[in-house]
C-alpha positions as CSV (number, residue, x, y, z in Angstrom):
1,X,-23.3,-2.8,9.2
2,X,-21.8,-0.7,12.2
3,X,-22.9,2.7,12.6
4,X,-19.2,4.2,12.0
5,X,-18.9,1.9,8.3
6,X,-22.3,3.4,7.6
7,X,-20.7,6.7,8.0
8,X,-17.9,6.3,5.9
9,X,-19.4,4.8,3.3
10,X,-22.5,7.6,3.7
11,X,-19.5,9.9,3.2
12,X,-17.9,8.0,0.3
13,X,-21.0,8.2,-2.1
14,X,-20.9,12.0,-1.8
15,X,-17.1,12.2,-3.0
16,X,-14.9,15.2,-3.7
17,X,-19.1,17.2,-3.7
18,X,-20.3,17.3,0.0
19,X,-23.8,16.3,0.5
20,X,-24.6,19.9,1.3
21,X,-23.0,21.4,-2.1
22,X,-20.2,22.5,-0.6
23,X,-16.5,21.1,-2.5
24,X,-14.2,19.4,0.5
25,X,-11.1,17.1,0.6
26,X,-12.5,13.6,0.0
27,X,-13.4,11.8,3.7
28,X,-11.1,9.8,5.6
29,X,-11.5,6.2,4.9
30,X,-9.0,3.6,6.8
31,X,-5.7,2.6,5.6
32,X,-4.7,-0.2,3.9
33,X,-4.1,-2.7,6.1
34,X,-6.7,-1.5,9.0
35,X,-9.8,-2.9,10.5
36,X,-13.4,-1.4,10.8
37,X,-13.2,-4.1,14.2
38,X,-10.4,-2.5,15.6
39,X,-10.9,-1.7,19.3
40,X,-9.9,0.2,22.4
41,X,-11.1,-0.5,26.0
42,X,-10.7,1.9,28.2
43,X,-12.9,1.2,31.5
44,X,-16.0,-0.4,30.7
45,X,-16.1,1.5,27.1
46,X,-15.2,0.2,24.4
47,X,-14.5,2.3,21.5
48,X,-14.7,1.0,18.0
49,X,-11.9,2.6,15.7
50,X,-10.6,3.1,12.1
51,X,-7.1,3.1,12.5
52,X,-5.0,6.5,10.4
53,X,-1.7,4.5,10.0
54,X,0.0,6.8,6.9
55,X,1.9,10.4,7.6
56,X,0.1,11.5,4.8
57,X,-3.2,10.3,6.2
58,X,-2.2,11.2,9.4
59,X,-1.4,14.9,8.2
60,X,-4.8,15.3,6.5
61,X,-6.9,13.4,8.8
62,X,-8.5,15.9,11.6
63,X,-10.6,18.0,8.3
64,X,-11.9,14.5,6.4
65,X,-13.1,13.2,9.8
66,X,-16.9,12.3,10.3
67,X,-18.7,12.8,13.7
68,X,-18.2,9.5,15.2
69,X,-20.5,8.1,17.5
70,X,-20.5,7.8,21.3
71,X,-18.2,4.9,21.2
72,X,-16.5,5.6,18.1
73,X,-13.7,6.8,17.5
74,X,-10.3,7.5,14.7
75,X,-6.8,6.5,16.2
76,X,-3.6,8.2,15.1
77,X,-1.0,5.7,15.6
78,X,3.1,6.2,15.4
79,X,5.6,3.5,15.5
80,X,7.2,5.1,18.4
81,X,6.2,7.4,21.3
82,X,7.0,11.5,20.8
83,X,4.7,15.1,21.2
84,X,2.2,14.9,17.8
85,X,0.3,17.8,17.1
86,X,-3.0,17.5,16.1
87,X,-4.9,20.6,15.0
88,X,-8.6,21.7,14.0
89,X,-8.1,24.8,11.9
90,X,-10.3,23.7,9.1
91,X,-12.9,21.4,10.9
92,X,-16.3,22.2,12.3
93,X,-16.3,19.5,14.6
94,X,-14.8,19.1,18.6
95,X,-13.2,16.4,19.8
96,X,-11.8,14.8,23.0
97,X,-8.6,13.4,22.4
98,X,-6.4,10.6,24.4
99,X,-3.4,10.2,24.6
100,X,-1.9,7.1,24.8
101,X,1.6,5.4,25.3
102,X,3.0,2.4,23.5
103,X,1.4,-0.1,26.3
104,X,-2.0,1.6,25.8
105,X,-1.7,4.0,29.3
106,X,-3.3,7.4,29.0
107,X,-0.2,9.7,29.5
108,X,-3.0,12.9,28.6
109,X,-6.5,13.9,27.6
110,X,-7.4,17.5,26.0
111,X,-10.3,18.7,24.0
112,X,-9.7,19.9,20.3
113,X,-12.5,22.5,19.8
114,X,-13.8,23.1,16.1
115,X,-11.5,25.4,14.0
116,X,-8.6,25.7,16.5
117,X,-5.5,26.4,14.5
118,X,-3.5,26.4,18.0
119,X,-4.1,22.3,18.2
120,X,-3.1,20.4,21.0
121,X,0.0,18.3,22.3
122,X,0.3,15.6,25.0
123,X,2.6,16.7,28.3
124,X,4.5,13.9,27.7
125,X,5.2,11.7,24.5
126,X,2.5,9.5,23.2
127,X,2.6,7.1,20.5
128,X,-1.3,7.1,20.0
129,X,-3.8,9.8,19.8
130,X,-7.5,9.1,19.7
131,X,-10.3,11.2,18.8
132,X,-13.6,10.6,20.0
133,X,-16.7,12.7,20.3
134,X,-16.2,16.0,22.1
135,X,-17.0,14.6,25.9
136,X,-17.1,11.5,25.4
137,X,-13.9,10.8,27.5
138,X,-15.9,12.5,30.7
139,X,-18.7,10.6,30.1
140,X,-16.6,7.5,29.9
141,X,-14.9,8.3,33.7
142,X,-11.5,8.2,31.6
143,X,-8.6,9.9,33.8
144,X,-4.9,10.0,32.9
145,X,-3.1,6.5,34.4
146,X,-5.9,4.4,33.1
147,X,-4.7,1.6,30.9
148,X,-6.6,0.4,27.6
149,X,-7.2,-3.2,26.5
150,X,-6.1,-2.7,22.4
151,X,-7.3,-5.5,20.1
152,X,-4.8,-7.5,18.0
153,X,-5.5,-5.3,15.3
154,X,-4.3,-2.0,17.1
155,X,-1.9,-4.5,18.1
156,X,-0.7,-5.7,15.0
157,X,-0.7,-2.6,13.2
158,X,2.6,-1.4,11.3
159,X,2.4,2.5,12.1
160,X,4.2,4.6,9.5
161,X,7.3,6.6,10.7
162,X,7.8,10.4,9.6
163,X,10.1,11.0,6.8
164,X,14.1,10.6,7.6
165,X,16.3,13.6,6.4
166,X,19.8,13.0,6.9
167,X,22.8,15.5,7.0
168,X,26.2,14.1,6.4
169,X,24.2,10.5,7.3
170,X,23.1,11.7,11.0
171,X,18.9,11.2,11.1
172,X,16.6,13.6,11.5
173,X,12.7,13.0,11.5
174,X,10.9,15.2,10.0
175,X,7.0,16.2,9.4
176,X,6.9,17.9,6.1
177,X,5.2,21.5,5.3
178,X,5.3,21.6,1.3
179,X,1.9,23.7,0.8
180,X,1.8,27.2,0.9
181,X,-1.0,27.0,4.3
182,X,1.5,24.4,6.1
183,X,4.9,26.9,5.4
184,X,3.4,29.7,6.7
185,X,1.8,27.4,9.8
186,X,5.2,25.2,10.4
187,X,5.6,25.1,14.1
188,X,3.5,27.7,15.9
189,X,1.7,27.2,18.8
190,X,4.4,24.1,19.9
191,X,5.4,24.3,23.3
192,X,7.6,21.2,23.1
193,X,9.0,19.0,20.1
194,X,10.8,15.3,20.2
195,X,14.5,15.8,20.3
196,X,14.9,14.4,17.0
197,X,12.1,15.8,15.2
198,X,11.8,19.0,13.6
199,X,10.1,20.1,10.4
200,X,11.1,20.2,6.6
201,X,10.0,23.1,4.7
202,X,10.1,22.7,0.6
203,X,9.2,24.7,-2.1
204,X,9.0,24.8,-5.5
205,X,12.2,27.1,-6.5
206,X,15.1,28.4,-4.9
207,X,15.0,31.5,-3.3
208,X,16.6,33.5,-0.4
209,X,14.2,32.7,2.3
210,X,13.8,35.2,5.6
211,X,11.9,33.3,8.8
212,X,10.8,34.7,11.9
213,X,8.9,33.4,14.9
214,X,5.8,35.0,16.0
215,X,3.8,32.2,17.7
216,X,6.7,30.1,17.6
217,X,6.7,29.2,21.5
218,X,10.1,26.8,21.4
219,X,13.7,27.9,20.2
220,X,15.4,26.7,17.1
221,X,18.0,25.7,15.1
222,X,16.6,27.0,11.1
223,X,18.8,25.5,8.7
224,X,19.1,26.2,5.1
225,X,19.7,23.7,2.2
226,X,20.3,24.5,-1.4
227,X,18.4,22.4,-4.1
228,X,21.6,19.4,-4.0
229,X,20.8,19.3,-0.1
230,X,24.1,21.1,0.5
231,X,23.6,23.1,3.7
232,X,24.5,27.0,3.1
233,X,24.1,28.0,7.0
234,X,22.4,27.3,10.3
235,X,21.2,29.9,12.1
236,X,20.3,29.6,16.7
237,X,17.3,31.7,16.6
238,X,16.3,32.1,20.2
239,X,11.9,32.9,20.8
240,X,10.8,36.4,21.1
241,X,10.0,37.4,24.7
242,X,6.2,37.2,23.7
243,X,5.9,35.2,20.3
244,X,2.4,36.2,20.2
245,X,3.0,39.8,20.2
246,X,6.8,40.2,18.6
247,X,6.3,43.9,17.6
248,X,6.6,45.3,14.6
249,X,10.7,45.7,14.5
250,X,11.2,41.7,14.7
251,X,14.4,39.8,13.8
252,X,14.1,37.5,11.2
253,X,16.4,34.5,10.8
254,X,17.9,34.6,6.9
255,X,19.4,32.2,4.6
256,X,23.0,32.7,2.9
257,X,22.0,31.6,-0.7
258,X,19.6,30.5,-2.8
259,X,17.7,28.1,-0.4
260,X,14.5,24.7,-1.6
261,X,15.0,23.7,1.7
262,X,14.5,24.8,5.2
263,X,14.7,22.7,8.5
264,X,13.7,23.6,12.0
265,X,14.8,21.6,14.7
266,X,15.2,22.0,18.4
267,X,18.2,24.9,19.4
268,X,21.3,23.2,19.7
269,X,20.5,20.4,17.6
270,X,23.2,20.9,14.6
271,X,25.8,21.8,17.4
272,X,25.0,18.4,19.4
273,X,25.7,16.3,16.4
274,X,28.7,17.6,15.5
275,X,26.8,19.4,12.3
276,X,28.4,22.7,12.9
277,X,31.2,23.9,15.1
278,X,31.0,26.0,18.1
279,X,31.0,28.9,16.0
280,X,27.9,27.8,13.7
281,X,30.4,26.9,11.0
282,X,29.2,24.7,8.6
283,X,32.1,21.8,7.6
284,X,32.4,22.6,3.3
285,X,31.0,19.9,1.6
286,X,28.3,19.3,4.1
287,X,24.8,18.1,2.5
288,X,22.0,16.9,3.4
289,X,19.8,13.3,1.7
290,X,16.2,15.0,1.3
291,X,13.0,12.2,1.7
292,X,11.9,11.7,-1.6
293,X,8.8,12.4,0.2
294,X,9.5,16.4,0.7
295,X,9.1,16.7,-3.6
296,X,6.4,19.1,-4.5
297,X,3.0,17.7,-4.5
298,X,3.8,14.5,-3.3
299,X,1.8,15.0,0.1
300,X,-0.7,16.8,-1.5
């Protein structure tokens, strides 16, 4: 038995009840359809992976993670390349993580310290991101350029693709914030988003919903849906000279209605697709298909 399976399945006999008494989300274990022999060569190292192939696995990965070893690692795969976010708020443990591109190339490297709800992003899109032990990437010589050997299970994996919203049948991807922790997180601390990504919020009853932008480092387009997905308004709401310190008499960016659903995407976005007019005027009749995914709980 490998080291890493011996973790896991360590991890596995001490369920929902950590070993040390305290109650945690269960630990990660891989994905239907991965390999405990998956692989990455990067160098002379090669690091032995459990593929996280789900969104919702992908979502809840960072806090179920067990140390890995030296040349272990967890790899965060996407169907296609674009900025992921990968936080640490509610893990004890630091990682280095590598970015990667479709062909395997390191496009970035950045280390993930232990409860860091700020995260980090690659400088350029990546359709990979692997964590291994906090410097283990030094200690491999890895440098950004360097391109990995992946096995044919990396390879041959089917990477699952974020939810789709779409409004009046144009696509949006979406990652999905649907617990109380996530809505109040949504996008801070993003310096850049994929230009057809944004985030869905959804909650459990309507309700006129107020959002504002401290630590919000990119400008937006917030749009607000009513519980039929018909879109009340879309409002540009531009970032604060210094999101991290907005002051206390901050604007906030308001819904006209009763609102289940809010999406943030990139300023300019509605406008762009022909969502809105030049005004901001919504077309009457607009609405918007919601992922099945975005119902309450189902992430959870």
């Amino acid at each position: 038995m490998s080291r890493l399976a011996g973790i896991l399945l360590a991890l596995a006999a001490c369920g929902a009840l950590a070993c040390d008494g305290a109650r945690r989300s269960p630990p990660i274990t891989a994905p239907a359809g991965s390999s405990a022999t998956a692989a990455i060569t990067l160098g002379k190292t090669k690091f032995d992976v459990t593929l996280i192939l789900t969104e919702k696995d992908r979502r809840h990965a960072v806090p179920r993670l067990a140390p890995p070893g030296d040349t272990q690692g967890y790899l965060l795969a996407w169907p296609r390349e674009r900025f992921m976010k990968i936080e640490s708020e509610n893990t004890p443990i630091a990682f280095d993580v590598v970015f990667l591109d479709k062909s395997g190339a390191v496009v970035d490297m950045q280390p993930l310290k232990a409860h860091d709800p700020e995260g980090v992003l690659p400088k350029t899109p990546a359709a990979y991101a692997l964590l291994v032990a906090s410097g283990a990437a030094a200690k491999a010589g890895l440098r950004t350029g360097d391109k990995s050997v992946l096995s044919p299970e990396v390879l041959s994996a089917r990477a699952e693709e974020l939810p789709v919203m779409k409004i009046n049948g144009i696509p949006a991807h979406v990652e999905l914030a649907i617990t109380e922790p996530e809505r109040q997180h949504g996008l801070m601390f993003r310096p850049r988003m994929s230009e057809e990504d944004g985030m869905l919020f959804a909650y459990p009853t309507e309700g006129g919903r107020s959002f504002w932008m401290m630590n919000t480092m990119i400008p937006l387009d917030i749009a607000f849906f009513a519980d039929d997905g018909t879109l009340l308004n879309v409002n540009e709401t531009p970032m604060y000279p210094d999101p991290r310190n907005p002051g206390p008499n901050y604007a906030s960016s308001n819904s006209q209605g009763q609102a289940l659903y809010v999406l943030e995407m990139n300023l300019g976005w509605f406008k762009k697709k022909g969502i809105v007019d030049g005004s901001g005027r919504v077309a009457p009749g607009t609405r918007a298909e919601i992922p099945p995914q975005a119902s309450k709980g189902s992430f959870d």
